[in-house]
C-alpha positions as CSV (number, residue, x, y, z in Angstrom):
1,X,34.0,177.9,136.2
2,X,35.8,181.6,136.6
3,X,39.0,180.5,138.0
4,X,39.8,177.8,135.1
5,X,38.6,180.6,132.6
6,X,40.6,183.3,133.9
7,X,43.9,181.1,134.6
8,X,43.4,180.5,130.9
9,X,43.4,183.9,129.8
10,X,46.4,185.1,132.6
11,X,48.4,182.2,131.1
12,X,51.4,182.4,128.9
13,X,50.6,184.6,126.4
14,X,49.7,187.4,129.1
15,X,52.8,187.5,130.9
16,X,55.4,186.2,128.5
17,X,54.3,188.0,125.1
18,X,51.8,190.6,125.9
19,X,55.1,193.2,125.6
20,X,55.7,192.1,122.0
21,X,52.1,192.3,121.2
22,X,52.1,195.7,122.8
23,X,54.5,197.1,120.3
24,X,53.5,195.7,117.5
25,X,49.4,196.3,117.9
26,X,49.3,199.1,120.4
27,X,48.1,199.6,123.4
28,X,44.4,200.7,121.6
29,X,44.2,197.4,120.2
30,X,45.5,195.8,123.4
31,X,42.8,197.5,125.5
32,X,40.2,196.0,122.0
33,X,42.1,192.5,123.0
34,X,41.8,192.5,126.4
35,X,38.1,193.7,126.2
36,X,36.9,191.3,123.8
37,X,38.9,188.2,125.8
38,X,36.4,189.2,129.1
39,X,33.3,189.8,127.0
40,X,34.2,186.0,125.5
41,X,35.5,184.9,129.1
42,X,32.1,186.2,130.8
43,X,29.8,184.9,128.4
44,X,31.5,181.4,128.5
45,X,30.8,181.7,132.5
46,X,27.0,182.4,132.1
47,X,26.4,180.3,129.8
48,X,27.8,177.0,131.9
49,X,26.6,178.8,134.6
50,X,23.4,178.5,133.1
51,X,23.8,174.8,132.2
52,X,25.3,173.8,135.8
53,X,22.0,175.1,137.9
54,X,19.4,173.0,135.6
55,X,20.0,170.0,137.1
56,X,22.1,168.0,139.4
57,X,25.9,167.6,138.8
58,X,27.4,164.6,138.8
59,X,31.2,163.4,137.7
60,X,32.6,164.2,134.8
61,X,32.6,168.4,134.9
62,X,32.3,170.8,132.1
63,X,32.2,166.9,129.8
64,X,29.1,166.2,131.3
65,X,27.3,168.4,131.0
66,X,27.7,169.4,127.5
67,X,26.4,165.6,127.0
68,X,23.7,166.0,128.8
69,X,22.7,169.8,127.1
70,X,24.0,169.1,123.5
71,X,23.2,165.2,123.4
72,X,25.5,162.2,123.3
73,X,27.0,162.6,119.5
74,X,27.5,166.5,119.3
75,X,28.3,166.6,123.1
76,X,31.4,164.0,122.6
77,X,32.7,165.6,119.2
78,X,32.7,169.4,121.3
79,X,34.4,167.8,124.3
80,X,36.8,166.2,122.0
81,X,37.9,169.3,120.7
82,X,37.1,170.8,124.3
83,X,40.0,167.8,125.7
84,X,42.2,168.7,122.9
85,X,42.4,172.0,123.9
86,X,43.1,172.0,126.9
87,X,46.3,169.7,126.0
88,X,47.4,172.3,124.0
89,X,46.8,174.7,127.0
90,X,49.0,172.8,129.3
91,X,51.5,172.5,126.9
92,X,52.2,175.9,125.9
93,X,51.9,176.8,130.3
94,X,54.2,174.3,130.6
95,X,57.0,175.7,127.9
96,X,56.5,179.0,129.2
97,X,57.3,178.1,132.6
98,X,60.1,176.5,131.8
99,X,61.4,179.1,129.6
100,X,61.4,181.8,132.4
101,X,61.6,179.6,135.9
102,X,65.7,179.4,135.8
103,X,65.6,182.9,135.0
104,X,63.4,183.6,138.3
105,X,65.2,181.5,140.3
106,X,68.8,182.7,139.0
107,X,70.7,179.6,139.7
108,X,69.4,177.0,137.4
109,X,71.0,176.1,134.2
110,X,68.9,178.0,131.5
111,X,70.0,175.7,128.3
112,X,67.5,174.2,126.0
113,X,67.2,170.2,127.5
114,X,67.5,171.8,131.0
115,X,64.2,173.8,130.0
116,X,62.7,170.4,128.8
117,X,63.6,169.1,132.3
118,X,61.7,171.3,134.0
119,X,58.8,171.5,132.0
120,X,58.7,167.3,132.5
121,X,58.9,167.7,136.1
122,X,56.1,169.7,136.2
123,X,54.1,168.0,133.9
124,X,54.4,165.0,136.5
125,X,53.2,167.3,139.1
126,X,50.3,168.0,137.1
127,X,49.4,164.3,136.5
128,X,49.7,163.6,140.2
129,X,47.4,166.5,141.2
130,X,45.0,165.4,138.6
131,X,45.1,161.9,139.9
132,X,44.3,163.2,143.2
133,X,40.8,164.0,142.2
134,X,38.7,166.9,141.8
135,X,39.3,168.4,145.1
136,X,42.6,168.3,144.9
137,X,42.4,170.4,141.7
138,X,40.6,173.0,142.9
139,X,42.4,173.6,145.5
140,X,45.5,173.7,143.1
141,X,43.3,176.2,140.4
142,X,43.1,178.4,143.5
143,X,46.3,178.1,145.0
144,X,47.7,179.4,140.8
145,X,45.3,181.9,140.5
146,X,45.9,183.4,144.1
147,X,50.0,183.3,142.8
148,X,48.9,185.1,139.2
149,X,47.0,187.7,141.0
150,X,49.3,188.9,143.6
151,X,52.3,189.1,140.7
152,X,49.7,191.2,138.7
153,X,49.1,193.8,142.0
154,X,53.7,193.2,142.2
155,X,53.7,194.5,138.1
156,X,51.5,197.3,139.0
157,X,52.8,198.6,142.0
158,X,56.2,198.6,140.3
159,X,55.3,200.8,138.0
160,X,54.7,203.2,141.0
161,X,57.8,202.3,142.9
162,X,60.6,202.0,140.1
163,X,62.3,205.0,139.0
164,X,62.8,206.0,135.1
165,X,66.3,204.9,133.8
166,X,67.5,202.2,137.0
167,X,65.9,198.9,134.9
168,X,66.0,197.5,130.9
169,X,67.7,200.3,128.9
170,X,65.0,202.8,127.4
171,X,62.3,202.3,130.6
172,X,60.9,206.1,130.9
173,X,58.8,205.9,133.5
174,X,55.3,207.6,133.2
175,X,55.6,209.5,130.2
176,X,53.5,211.3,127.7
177,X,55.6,210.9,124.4
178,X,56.4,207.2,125.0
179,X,52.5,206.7,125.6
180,X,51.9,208.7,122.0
181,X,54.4,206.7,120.4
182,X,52.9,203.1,121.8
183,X,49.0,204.1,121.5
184,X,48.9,202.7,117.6
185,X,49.6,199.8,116.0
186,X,53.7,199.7,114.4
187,X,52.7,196.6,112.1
188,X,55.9,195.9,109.9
């Protein structure tokens, strides 16, 4: 239950836009962000936590048992929506891996239908882990999330390790005036 929940919130919108939400909200209203996503993400995990130990599990995951809590009709409408999102979950990991893999690899063409290429192959990937069965999957859910936390310890420690000036024009470093300037929200 914690690693699906916390790959969700790691996902795209962490890594690939969480600088232009930075600057435009702030880094108070980040911190609000981020707070409120783990208070949500927590909550979600005792509560199915909750649900998972009254009973025995059987096939069918998160799907059966909010049939079995909520009842047949309510159950199947909330793990419609429940499905739905999660398609819409894959799909916006999936364009966001293939916007920035060529540019991690280096050597890969980086045009629009060659970004589409990439996010396809995956996708097949995908299908033939989740064909493979459950325990294939979780293996895979902990294989990612192993992957997304070491590159979250690499981000940190290079904040330590990089100097002020040698990367992206206007990178200062650790720096009082740039954390003033980027504590409030710049809203246009």
């Amino acid at each position: 239950v914690y690693l699906p929940c916390m790959s969700t919130c790691f996902g795209v919108i962490y890594f690939l836009r969480l600088g232009w939400i930075l600057g435009q909200a702030g880094l108070v209203e980040v911190i609000l962000m981020l707070l409120t996503s783990f208070l949500i993400i927590f909550l979600t995990v005792l509560s199915i936590s909750a649900i998972a130990t009254n009973g025995k599990m059987r096939g069918g995951g998160v799907f059966f048992l909010i049939r079995r809590v909520l009842g047949p009709k309510i159950g199947g409408s909330i793990g419609t929506g429940f499905y739905v999102a999660n398609v819409a979950g894959i799909t916006f990991k999936l364009l966001g891996f293939a916007e920035f893999f060529p540019i991690v690899v280096g050597a890969l063409p980086n045009e629009q239908w060659w970004r589409f290429a990439y996010a396809s192959i995956a996708l097949f990937i995908v299908f033939i882990v989740s064909l493979s069965g459950a325990k294939y999957f979780t293996k895979a859910t902990l294989l990612i999330s192993l992957v997304v936390m070491l590159q979250l310890s690499f981000l940190l420690l290079s904040f330590f390790f990089r100097q002020p000036n040698t990367g992206p024009e206007g990178y200062t470093g650790f720096s009082e005036p740039t954390l003033r300037d980027n504590l409030y929200p710049l809203y246009p």
